[in-house]
PDB file of N, CA, C and O in Angstrom:
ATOM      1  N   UNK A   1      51.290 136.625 -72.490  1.00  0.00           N
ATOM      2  CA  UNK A   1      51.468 135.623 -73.519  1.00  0.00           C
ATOM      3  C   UNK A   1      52.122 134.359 -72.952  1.00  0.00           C
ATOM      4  O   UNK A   1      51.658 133.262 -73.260  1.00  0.00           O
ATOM      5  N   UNK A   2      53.250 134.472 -72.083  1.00  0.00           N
ATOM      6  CA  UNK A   2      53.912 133.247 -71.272  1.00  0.00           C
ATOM      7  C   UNK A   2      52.615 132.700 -71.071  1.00  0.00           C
ATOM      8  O   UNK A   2      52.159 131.832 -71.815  1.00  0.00           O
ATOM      9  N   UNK A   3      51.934 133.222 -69.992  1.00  0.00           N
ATOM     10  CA  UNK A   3      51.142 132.782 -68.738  1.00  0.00           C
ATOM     11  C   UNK A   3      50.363 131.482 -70.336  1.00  0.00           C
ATOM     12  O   UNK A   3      50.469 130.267 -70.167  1.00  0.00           O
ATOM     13  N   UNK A   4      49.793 131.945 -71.456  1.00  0.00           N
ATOM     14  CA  UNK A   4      48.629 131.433 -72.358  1.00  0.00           C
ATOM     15  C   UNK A   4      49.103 130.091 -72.857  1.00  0.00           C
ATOM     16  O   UNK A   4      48.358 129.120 -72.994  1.00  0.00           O
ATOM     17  N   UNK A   5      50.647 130.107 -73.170  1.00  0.00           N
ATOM     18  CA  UNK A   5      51.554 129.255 -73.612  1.00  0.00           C
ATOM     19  C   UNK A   5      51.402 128.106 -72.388  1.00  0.00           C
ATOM     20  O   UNK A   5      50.869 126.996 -72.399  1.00  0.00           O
ATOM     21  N   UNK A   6      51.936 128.677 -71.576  1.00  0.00           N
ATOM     22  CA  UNK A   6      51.936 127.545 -70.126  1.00  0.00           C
ATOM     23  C   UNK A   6      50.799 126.914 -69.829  1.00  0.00           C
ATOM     24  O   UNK A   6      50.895 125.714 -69.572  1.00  0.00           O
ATOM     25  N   UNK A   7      49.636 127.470 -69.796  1.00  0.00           N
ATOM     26  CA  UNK A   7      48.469 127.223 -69.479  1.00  0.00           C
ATOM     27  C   UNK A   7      48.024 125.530 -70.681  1.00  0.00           C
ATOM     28  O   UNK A   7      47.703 124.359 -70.475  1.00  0.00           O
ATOM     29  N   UNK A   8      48.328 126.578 -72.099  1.00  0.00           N
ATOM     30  CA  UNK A   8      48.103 125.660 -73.082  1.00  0.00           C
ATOM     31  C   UNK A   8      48.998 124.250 -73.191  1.00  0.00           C
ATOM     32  O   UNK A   8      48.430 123.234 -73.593  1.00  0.00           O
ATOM     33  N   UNK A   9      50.510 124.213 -72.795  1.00  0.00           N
ATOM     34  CA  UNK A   9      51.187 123.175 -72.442  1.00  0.00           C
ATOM     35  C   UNK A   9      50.340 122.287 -71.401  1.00  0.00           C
ATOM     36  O   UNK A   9      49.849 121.262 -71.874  1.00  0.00           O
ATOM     37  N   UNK A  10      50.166 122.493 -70.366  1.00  0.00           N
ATOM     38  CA  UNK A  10      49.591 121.920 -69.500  1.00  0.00           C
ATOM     39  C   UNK A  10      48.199 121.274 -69.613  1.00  0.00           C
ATOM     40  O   UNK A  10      47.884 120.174 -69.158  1.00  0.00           O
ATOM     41  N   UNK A  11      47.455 122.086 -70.255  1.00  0.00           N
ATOM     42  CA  UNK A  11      45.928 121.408 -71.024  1.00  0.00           C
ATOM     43  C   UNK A  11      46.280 119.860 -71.956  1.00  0.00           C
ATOM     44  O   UNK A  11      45.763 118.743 -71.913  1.00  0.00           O
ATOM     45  N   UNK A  12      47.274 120.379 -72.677  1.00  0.00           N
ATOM     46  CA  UNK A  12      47.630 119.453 -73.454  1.00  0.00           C
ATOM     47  C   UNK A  12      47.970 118.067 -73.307  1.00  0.00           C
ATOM     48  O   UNK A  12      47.587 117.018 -73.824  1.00  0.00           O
ATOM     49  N   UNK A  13      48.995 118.466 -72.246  1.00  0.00           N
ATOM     50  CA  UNK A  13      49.757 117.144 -71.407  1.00  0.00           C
ATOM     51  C   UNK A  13      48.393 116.552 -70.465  1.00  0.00           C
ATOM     52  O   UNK A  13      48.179 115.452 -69.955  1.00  0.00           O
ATOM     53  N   UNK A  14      47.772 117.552 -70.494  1.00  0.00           N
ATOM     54  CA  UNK A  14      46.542 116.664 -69.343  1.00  0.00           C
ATOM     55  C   UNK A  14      45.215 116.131 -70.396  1.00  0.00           C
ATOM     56  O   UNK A  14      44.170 115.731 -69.881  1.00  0.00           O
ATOM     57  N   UNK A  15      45.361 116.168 -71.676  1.00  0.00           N
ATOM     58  CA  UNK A  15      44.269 115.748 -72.502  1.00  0.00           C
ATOM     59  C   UNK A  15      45.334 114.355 -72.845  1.00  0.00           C
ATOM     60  O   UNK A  15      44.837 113.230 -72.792  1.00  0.00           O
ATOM     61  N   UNK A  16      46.490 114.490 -73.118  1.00  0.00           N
ATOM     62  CA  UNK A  16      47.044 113.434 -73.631  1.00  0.00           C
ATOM     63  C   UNK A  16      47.708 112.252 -73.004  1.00  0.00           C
ATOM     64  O   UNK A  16      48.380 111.375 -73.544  1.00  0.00           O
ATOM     65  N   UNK A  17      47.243 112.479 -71.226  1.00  0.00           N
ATOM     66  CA  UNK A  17      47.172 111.882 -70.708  1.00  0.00           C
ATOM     67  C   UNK A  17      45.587 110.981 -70.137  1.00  0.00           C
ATOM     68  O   UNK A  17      45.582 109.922 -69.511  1.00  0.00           O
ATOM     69  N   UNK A  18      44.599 111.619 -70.489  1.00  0.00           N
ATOM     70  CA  UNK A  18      43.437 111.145 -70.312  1.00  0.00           C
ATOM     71  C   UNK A  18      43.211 110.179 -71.141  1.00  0.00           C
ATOM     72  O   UNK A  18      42.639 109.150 -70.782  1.00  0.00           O
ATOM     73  N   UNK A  19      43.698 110.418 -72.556  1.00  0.00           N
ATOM     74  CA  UNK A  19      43.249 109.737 -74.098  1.00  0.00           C
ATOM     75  C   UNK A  19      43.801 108.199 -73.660  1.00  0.00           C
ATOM     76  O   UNK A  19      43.204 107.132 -73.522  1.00  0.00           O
ATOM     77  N   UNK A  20      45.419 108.639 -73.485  1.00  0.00           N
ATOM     78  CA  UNK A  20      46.250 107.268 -72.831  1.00  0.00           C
ATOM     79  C   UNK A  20      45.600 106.546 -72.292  1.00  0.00           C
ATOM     80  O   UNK A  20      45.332 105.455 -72.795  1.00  0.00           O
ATOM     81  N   UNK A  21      45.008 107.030 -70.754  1.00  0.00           N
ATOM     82  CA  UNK A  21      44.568 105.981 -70.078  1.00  0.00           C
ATOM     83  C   UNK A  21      43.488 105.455 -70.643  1.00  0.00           C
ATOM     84  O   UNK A  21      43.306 104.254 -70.841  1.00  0.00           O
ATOM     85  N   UNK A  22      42.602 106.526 -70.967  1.00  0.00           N
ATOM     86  CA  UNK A  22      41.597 105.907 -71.611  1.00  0.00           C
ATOM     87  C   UNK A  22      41.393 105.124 -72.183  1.00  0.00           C
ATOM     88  O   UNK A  22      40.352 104.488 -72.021  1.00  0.00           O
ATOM     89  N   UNK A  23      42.416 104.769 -73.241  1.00  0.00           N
ATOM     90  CA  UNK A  23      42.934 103.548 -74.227  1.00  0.00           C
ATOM     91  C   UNK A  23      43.416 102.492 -73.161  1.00  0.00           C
ATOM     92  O   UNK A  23      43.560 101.317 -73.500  1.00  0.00           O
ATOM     93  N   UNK A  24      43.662 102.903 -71.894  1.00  0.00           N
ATOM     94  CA  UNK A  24      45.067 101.139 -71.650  1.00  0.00           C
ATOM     95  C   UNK A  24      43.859 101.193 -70.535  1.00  0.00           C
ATOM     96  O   UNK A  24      44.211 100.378 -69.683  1.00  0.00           O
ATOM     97  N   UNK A  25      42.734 101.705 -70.176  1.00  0.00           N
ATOM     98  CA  UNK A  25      40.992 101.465 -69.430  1.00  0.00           C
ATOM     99  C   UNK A  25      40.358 100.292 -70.710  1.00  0.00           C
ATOM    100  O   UNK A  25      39.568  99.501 -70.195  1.00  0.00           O
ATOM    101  N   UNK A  26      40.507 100.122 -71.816  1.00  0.00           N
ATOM    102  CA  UNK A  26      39.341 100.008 -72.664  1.00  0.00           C
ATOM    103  C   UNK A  26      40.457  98.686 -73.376  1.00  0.00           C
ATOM    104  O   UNK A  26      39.993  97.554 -73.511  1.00  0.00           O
ATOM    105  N   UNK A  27      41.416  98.886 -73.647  1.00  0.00           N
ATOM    106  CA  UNK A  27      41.976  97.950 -74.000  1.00  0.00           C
ATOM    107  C   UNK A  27      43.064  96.717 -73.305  1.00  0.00           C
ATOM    108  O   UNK A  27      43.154  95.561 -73.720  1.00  0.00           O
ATOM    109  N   UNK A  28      43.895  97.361 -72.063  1.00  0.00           N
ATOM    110  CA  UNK A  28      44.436  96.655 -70.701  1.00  0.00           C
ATOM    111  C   UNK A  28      45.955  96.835 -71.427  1.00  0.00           C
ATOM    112  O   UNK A  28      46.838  96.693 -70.581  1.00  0.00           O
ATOM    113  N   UNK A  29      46.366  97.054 -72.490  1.00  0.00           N
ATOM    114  CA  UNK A  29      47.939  97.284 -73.094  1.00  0.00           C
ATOM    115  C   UNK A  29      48.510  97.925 -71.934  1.00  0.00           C
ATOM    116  O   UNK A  29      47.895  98.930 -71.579  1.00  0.00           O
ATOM    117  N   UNK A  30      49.566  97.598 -71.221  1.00  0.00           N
ATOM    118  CA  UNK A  30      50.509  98.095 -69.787  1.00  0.00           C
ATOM    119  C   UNK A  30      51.172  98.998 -70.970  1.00  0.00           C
ATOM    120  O   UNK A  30      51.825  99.796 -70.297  1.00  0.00           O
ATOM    121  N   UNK A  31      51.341  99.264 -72.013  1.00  0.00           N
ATOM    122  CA  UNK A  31      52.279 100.354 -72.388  1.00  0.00           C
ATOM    123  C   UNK A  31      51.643 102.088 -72.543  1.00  0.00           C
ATOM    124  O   UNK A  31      52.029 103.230 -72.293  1.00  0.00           O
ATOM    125  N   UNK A  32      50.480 101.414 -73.103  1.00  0.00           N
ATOM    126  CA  UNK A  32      49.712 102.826 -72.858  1.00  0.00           C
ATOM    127  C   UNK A  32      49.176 103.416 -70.824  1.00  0.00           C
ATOM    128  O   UNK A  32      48.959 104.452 -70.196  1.00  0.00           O
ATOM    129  N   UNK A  33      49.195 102.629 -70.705  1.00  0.00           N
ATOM    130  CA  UNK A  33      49.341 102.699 -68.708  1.00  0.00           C
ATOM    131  C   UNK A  33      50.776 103.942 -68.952  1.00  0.00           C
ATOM    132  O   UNK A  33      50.793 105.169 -69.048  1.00  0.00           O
ATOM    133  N   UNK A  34      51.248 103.477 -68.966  1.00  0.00           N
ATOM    134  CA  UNK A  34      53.445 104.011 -68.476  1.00  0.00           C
ATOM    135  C   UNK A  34      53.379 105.508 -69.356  1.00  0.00           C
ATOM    136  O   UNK A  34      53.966 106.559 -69.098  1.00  0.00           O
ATOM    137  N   UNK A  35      52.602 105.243 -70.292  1.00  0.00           N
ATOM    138  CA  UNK A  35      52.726 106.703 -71.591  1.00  0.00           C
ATOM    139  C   UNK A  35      51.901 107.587 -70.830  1.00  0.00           C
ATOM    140  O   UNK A  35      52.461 108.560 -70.326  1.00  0.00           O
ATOM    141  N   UNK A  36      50.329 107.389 -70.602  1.00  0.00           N
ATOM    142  CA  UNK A  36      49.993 108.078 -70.090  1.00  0.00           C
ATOM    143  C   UNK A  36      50.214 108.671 -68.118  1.00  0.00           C
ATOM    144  O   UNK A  36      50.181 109.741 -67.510  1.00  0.00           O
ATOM    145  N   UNK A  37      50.365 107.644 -67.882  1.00  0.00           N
ATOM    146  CA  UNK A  37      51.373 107.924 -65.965  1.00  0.00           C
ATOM    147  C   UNK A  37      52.572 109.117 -66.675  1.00  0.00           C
ATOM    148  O   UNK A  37      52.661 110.199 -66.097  1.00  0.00           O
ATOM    149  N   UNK A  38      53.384 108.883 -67.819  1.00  0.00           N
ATOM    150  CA  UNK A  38      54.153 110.116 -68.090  1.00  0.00           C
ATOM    151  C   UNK A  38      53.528 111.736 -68.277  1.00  0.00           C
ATOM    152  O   UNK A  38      53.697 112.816 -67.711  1.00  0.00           O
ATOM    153  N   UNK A  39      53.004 111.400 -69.011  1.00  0.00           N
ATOM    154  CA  UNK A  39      51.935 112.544 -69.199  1.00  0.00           C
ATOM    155  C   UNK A  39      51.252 113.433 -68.384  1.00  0.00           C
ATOM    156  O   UNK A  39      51.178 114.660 -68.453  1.00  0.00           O
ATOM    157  N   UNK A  40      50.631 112.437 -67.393  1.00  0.00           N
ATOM    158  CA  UNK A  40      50.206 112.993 -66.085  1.00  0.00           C
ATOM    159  C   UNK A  40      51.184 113.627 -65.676  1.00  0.00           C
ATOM    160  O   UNK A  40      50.854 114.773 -65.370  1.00  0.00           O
ATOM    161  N   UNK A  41      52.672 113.332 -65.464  1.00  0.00           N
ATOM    162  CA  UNK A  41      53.758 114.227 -64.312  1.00  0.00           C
ATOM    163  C   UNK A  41      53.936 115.131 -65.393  1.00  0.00           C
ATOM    164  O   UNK A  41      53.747 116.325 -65.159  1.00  0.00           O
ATOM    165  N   UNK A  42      54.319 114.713 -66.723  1.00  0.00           N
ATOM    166  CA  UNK A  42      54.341 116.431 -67.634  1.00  0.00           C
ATOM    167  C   UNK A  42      53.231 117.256 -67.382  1.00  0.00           C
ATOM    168  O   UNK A  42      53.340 118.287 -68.047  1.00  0.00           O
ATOM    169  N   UNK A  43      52.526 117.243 -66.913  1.00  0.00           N
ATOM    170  CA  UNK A  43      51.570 118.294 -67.175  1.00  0.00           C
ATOM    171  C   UNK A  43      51.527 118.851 -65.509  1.00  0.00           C
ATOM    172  O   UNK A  43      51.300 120.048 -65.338  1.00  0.00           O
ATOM    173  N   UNK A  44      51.770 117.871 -64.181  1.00  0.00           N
ATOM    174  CA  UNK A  44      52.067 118.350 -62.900  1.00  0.00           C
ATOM    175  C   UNK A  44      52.862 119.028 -63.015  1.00  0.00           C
ATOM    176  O   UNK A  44      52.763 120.115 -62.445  1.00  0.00           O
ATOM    177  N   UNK A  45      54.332 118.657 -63.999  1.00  0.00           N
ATOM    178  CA  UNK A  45      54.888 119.442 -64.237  1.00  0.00           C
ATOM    179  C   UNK A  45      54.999 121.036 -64.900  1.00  0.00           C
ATOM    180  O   UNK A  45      55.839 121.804 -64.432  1.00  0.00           O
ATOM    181  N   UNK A  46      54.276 121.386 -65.796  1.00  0.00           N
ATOM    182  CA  UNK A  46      53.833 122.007 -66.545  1.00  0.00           C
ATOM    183  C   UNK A  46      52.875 123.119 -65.479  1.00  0.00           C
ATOM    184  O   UNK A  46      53.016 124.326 -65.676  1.00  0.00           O
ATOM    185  N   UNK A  47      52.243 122.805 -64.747  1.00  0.00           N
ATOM    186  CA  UNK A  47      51.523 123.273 -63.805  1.00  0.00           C
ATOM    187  C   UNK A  47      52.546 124.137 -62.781  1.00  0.00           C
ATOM    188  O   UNK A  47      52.529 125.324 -62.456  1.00  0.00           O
ATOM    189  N   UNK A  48      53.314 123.193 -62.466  1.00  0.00           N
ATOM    190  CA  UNK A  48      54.427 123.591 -61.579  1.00  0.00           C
ATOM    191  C   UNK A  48      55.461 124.286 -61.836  1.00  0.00           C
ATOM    192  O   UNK A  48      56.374 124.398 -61.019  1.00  0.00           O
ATOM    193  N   UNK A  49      55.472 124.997 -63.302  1.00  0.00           N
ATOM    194  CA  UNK A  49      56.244 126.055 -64.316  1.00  0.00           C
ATOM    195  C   UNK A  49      55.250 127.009 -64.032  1.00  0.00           C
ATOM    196  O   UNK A  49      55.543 128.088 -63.519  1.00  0.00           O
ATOM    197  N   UNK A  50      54.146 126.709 -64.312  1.00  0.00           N
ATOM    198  CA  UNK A  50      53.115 128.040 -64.271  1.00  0.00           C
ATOM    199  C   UNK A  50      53.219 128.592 -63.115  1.00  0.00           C
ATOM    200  O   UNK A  50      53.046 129.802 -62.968  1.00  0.00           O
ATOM    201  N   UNK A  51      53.550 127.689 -62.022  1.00  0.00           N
ATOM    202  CA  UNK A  51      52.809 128.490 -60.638  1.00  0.00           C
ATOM    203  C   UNK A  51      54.797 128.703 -60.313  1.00  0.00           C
ATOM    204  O   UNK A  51      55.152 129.525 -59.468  1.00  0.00           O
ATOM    205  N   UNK A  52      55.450 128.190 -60.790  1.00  0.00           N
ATOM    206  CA  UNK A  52      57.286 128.988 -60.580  1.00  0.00           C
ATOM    207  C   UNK A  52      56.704 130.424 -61.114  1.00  0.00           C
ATOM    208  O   UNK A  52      56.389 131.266 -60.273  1.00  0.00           O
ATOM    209  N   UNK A  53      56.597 130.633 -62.171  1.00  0.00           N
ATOM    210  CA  UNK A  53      56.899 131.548 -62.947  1.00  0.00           C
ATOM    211  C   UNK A  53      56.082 132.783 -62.333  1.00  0.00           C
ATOM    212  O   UNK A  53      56.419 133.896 -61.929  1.00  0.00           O
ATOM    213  N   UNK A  54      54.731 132.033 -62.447  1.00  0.00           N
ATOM    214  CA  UNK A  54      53.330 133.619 -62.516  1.00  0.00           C
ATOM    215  C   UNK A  54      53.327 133.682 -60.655  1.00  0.00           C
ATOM    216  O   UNK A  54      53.853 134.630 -60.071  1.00  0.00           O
ATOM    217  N   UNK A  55      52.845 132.851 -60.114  1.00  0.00           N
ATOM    218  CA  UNK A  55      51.714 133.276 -59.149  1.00  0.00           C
ATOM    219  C   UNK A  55      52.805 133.426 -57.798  1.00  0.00           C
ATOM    220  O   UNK A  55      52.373 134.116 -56.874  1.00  0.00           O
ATOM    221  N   UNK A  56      54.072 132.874 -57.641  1.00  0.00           N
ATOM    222  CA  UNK A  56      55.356 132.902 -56.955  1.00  0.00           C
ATOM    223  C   UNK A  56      56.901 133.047 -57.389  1.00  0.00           C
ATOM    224  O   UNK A  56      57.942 132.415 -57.206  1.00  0.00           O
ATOM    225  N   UNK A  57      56.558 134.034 -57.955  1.00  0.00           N
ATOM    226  CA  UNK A  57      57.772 134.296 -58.819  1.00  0.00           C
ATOM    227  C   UNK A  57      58.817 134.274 -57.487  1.00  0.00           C
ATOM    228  O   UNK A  57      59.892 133.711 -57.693  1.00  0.00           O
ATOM    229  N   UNK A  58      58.595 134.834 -56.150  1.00  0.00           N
ATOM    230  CA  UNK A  58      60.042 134.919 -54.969  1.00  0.00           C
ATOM    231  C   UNK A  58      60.233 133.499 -55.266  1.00  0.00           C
ATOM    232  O   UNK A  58      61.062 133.241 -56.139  1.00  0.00           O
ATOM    233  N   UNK A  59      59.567 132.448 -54.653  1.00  0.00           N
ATOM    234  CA  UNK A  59      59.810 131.369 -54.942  1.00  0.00           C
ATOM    235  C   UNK A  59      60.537 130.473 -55.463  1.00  0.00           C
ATOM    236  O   UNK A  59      59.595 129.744 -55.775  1.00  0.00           O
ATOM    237  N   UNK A  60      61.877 129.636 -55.997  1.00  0.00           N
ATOM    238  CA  UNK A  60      61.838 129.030 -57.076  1.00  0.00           C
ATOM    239  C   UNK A  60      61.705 127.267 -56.927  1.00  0.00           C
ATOM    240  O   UNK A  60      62.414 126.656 -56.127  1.00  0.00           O
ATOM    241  N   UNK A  61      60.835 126.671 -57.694  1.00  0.00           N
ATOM    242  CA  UNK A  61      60.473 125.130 -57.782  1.00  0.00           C
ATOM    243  C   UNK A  61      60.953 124.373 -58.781  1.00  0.00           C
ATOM    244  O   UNK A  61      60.540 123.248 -59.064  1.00  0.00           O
ATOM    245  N   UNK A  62      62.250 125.251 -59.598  1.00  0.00           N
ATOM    246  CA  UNK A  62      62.679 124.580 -60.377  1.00  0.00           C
ATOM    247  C   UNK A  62      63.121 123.397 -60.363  1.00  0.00           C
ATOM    248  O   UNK A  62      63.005 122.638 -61.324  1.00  0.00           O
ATOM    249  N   UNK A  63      64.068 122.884 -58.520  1.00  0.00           N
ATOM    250  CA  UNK A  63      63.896 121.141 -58.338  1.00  0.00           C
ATOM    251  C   UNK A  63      62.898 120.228 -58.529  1.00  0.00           C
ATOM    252  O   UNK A  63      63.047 119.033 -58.782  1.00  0.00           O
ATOM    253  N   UNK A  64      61.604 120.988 -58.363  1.00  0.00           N
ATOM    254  CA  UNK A  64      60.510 120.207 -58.015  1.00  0.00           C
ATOM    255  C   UNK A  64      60.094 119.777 -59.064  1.00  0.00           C
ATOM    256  O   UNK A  64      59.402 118.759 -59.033  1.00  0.00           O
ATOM    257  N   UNK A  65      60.418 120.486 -60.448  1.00  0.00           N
ATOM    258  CA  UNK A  65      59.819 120.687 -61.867  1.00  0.00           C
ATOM    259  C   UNK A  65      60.741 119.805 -62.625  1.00  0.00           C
ATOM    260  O   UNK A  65      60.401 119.093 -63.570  1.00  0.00           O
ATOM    261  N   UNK A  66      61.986 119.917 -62.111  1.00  0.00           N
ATOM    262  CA  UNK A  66      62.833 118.885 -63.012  1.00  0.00           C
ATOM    263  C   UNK A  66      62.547 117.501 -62.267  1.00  0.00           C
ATOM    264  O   UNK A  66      62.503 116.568 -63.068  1.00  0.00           O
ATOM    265  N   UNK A  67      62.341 117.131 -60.925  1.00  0.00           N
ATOM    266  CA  UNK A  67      62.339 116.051 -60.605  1.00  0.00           C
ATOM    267  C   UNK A  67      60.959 115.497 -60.792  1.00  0.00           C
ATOM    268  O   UNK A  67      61.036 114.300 -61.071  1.00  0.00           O
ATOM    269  N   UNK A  68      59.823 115.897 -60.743  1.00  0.00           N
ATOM    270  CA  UNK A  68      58.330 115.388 -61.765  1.00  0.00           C
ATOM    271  C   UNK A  68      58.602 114.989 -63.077  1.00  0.00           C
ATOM    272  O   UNK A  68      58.192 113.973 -63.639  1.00  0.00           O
ATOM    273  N   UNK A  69      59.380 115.933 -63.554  1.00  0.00           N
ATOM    274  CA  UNK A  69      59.643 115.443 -65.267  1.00  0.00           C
ATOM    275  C   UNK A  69      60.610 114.604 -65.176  1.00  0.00           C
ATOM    276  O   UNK A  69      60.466 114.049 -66.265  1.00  0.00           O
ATOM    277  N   UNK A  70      61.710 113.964 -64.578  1.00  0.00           N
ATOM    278  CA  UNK A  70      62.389 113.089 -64.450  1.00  0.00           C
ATOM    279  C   UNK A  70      61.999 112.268 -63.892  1.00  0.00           C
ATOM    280  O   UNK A  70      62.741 111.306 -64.087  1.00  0.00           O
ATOM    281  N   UNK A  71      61.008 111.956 -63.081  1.00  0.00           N
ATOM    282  CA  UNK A  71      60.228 110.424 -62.479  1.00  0.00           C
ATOM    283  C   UNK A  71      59.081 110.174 -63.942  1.00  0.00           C
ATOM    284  O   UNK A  71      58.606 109.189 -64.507  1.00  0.00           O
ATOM    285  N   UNK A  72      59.012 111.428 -64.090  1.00  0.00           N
ATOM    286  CA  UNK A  72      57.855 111.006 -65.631  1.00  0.00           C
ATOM    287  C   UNK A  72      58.356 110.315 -66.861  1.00  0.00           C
ATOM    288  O   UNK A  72      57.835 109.561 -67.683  1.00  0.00           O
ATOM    289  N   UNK A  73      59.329 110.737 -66.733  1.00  0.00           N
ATOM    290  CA  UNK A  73      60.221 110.341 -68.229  1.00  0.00           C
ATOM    291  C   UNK A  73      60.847 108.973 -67.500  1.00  0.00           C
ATOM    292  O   UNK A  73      60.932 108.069 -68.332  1.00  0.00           O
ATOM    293  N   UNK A  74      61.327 108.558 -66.118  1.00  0.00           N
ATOM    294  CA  UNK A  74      61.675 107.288 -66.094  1.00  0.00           C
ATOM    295  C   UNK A  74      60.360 106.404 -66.058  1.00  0.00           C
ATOM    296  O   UNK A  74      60.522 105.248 -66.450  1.00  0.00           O
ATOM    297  N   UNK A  75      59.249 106.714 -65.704  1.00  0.00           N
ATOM    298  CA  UNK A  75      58.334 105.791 -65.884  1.00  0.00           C
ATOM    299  C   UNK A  75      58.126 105.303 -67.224  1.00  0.00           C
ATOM    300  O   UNK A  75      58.127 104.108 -67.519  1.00  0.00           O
ATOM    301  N   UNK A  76      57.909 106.477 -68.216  1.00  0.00           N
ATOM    302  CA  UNK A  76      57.959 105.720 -69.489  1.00  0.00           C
ATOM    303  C   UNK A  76      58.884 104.864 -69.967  1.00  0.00           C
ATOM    304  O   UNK A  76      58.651 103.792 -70.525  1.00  0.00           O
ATOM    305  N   UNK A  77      60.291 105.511 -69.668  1.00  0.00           N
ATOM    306  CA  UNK A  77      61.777 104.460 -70.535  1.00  0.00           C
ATOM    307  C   UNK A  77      61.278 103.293 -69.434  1.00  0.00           C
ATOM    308  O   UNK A  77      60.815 102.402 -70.145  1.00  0.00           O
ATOM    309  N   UNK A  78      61.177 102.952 -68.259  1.00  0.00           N
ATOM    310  CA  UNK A  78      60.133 101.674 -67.555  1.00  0.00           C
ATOM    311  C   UNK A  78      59.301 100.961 -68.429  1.00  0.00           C
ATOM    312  O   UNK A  78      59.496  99.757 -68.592  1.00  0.00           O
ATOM    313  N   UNK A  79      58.113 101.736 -69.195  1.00  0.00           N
ATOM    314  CA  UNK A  79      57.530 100.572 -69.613  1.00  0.00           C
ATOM    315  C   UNK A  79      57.906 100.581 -70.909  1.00  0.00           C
ATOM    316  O   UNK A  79      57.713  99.465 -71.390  1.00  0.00           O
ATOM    317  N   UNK A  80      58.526 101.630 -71.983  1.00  0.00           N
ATOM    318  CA  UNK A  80      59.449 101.195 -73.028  1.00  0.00           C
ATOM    319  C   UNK A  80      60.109  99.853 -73.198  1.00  0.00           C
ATOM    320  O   UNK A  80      59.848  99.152 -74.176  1.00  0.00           O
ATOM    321  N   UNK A  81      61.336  99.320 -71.852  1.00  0.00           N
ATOM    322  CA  UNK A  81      62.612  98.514 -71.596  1.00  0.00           C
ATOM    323  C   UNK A  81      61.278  97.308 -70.901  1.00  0.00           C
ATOM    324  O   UNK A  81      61.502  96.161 -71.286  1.00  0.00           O
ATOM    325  N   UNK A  82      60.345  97.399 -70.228  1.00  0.00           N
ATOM    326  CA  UNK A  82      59.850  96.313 -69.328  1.00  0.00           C
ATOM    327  C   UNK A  82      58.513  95.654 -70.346  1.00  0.00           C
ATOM    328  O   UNK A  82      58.546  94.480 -70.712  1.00  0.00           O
ATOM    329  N   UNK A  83      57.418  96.549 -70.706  1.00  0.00           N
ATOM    330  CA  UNK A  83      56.352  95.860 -71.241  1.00  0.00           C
ATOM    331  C   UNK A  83      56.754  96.029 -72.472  1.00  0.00           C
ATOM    332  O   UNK A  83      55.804  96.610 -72.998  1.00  0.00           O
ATOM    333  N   UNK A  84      57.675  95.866 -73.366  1.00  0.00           N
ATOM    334  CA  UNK A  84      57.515  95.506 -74.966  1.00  0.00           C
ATOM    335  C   UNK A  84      57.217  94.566 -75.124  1.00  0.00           C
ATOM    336  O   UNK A  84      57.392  93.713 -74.254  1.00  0.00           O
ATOM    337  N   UNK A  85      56.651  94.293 -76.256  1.00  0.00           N
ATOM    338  CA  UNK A  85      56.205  92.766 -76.862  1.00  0.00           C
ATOM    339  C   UNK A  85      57.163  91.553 -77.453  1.00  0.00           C
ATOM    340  O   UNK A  85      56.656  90.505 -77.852  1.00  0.00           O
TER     341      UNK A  85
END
């Protein structure tokens, strides 16, 4: 059940990062750029929970997982504080 959850986090973050760009491809808005660049590392991230947890459990990448989601989350507060209108 973990493994379905994780899997499904990660689908998610990687659809809702496609939509993003897709939108700041079609329209050029730099804020949807920064939302979806977040998205993308949540879901590297998210990926990088799955493969801590299931496939290398000796392993642990928990630095690696907090520091993707912390360059992800500063890119967005980036274009939050930089491209507002």
């Amino acid at each position: 059940m973990l493994s379905i959850v994780n899997i499904l986090g990660a689908l998610t973050a990687a659809l809702c990062a496609v939509l993003l760009l897709r939108g700041y491809f079609r329209t050029g808005r730099r804020l949807l750029l920064w939302s979806g660049l977040c998205f993308v590392g949540l879901g590297v991230s998210n990926v990088l929970l799955f493969v801590d947890l299931l496939l290398v459990p000796q392993a642990s990448l928990y630095t690696w997982r907090l520091a993707v989601a912390a360059v992800s989350l500063l890119l967005l507060l980036y274009g939050l504080i930089f491209e507002s209108d």
